[in-house]
C-alpha positions as CSV (number, residue, x, y, z in Angstrom):
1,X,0.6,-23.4,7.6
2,X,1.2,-20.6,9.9
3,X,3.4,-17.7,8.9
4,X,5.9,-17.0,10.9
5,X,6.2,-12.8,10.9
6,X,3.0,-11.7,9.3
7,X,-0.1,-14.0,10.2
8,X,-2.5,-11.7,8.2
9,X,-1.4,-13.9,5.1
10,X,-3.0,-16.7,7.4
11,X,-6.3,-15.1,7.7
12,X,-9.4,-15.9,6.4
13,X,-13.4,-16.8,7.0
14,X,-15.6,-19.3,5.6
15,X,-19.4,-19.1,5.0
16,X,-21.3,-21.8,3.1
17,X,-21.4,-19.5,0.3
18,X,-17.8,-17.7,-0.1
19,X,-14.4,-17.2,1.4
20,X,-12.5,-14.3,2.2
21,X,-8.7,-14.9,2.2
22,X,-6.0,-12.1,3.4
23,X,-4.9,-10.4,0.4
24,X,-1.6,-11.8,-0.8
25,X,0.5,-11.0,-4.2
26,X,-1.0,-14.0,-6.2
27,X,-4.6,-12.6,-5.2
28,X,-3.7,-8.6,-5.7
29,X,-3.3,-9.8,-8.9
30,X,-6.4,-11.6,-9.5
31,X,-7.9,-8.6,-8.5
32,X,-6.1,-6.2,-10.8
33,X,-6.9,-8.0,-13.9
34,X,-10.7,-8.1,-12.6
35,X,-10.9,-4.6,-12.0
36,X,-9.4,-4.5,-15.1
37,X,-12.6,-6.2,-16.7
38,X,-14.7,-3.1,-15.1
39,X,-15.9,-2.6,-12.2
40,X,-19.3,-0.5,-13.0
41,X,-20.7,1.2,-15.7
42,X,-18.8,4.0,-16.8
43,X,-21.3,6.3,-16.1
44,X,-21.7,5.9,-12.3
45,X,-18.5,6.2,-10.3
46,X,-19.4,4.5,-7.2
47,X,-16.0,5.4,-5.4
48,X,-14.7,8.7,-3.9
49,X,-11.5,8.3,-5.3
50,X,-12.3,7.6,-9.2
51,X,-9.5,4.8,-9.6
52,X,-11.6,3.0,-11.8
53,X,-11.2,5.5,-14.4
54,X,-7.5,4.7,-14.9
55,X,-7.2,2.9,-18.1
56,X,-5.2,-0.9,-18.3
57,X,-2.5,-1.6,-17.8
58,X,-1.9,1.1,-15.3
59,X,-5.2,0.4,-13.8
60,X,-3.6,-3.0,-12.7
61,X,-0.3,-1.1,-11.8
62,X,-1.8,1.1,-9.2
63,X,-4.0,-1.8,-7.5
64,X,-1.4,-3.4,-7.2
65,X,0.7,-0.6,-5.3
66,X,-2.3,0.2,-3.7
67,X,-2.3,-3.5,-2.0
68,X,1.2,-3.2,-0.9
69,X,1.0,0.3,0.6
70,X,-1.6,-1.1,2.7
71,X,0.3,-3.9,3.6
72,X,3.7,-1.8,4.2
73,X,1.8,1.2,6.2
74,X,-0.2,-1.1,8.7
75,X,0.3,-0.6,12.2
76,X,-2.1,-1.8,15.2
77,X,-2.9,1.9,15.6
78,X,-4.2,2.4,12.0
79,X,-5.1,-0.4,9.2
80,X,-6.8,-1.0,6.3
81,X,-7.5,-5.0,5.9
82,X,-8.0,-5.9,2.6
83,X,-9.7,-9.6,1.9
84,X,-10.2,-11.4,-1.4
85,X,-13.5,-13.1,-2.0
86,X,-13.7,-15.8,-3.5
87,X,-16.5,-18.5,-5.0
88,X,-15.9,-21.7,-5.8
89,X,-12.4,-21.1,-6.5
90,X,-12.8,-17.6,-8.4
91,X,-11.8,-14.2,-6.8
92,X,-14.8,-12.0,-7.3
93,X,-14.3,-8.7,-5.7
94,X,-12.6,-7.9,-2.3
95,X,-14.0,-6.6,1.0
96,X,-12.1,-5.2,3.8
97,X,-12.5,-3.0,7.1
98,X,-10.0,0.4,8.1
99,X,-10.0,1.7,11.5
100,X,-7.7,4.1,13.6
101,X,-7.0,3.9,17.6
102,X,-8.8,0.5,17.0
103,X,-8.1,-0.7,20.7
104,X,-9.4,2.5,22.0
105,X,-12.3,3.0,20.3
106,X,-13.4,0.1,19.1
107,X,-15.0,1.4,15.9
108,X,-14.3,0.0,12.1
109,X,-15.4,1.3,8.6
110,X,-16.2,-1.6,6.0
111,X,-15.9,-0.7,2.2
112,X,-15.8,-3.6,-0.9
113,X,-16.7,-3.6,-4.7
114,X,-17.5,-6.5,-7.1
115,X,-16.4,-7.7,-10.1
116,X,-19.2,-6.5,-13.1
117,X,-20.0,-9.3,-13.9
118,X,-20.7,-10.9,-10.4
119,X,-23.5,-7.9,-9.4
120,X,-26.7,-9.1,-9.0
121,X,-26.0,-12.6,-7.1
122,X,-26.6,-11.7,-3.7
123,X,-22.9,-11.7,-3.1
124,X,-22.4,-8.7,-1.6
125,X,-24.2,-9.2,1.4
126,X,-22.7,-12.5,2.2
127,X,-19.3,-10.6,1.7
128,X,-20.7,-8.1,3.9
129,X,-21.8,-10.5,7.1
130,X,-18.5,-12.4,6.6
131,X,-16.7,-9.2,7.2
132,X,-18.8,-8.5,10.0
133,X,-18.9,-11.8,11.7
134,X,-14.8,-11.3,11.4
135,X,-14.6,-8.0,13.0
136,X,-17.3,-8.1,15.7
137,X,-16.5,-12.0,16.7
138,X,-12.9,-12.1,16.1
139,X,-11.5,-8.9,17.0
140,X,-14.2,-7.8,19.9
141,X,-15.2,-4.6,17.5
142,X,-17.8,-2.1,19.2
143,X,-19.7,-0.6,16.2
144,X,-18.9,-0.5,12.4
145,X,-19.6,1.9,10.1
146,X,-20.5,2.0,6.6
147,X,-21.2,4.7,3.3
148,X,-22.3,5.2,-0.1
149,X,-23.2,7.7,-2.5
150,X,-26.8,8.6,-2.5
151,X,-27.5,7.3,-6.1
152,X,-25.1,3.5,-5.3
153,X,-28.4,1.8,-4.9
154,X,-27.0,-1.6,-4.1
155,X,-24.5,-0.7,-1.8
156,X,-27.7,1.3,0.3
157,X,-29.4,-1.8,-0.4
158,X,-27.2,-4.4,1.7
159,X,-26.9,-1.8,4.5
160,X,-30.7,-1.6,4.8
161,X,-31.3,-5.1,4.4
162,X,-28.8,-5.7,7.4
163,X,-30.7,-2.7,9.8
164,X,-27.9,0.0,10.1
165,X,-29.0,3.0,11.3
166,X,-28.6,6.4,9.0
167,X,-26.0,8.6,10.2
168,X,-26.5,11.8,9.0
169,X,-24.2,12.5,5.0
170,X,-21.6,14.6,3.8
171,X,-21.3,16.4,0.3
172,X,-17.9,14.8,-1.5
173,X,-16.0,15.6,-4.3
174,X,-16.8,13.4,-7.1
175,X,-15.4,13.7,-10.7
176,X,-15.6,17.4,-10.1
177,X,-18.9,17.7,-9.1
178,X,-20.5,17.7,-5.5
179,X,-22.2,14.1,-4.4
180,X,-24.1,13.3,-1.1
181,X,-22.5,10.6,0.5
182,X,-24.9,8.9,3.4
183,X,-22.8,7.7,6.7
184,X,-24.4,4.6,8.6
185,X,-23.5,3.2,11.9
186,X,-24.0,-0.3,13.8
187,X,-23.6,-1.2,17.4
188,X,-22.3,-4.6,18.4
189,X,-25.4,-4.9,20.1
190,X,-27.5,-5.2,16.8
191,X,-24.9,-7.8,15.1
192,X,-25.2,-10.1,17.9
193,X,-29.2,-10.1,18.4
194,X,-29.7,-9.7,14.6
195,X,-26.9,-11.1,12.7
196,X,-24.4,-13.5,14.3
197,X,-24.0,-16.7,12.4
198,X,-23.0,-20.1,13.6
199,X,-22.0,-21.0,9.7
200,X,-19.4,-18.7,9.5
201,X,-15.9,-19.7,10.5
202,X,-12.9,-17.7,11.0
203,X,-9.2,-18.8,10.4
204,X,-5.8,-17.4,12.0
205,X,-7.8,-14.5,14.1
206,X,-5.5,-15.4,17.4
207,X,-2.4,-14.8,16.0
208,X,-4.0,-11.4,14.2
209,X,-4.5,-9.6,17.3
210,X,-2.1,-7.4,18.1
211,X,-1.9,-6.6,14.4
212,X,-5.5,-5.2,15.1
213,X,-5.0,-3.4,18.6
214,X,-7.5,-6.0,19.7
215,X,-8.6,-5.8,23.5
């Protein structure tokens, strides 16, 4: 059923394998109570900002807030879509794209994280095409960019596997210390000679355009 004032709660793509559905309240918190559950070890923080290290329940307070600032602060000139992903009925980590002066420049920058215990299943890079396959085909995108620490070896695993192209790095500020982070860019060009899928569908993208500064 189509919603009336904010079709982003329509959204959503299909692959044989997963679905990712437009963050709503119910699935915020599905996903608070599984970052909850951990994330990663606690001895790797594979995230900038370290809001994993936020202990229950305030760890589940604050992903909450942070899905409704998102929501409240989007505008077509600067978003952050957040997108559940879910198998077989269970939400098992989110993936989402950000982008400013979308229409103009075409660019987006795709981030996600996984449950604990989902790693290791191969669903991140299903996640990851989905999310591509929704920006590229559904909103015209131009080039996407990714990034990881130097030491996330999965997430550098999924961008090599799908032929980004290294970008140069920057040192951030992580925990206090200093940590490379490696940048990674893809053209449209190499999605749709490499990459396009026929399997995956997407859901509600019409009425999402504007939202996005799509051309």
């Amino acid at each position: 059923m189509t919603h009336p004032v904010w079709p982003l709660f329509d959204l959503r793509v299909t692959t044989p394998r997963l679905e990712l559905r437009y963050v709503d309240d119910e699935l915020a918190l599905a996903l608070a109570e599984l970052a909850a559950r951990g994330v990663h070890d606690r001895d790797f923080m594979p995230f900038t900002v370290a809001w994993t290290d936020v202990e229950p329940p305030q760890l589940e307070v604050n992903t909450m807030q942070y899905y409704w600032r998102c929501r409240a602060e989007w505008s077509p000139t600067s978003w952050n879509l957040n997108l559940a992903v879910v198998v077989d009925g269970t939400v098992v980590g989110t993936t989402g794209a950000m982008a400013h002066d979308f229409a103009t420049v075409g660019g987006f920058e795709t981030g996600s994280w996984l449950g604990r215990e989902f790693h290791g299943r191969g669903i991140g890079t299903e996640m990851r095409l989905a999310t591509l396959q929704l920006m590229f085909a559904g909103f015209d995108a131009r080039a996407a960019t990714t990034g990881a620490f130097a030491d996330n070896g999965p997430s550098l695993g999924v961008t090599a596997k799908l032929g980004y192209t290294p970008n140069g790095g920057t040192d951030r500020a992580r925990r206090g210390t200093a940590a490379r982070s490696l940048h990674f860019h893809m053209p449209r060009a190499h999605w749709e000679e490499h990459l396009r899928r026929d399997d995956i569908e997407l859901h509600g993208t019409e009425a999402c355009r504007a939202l996005f500064g799509a051309r």
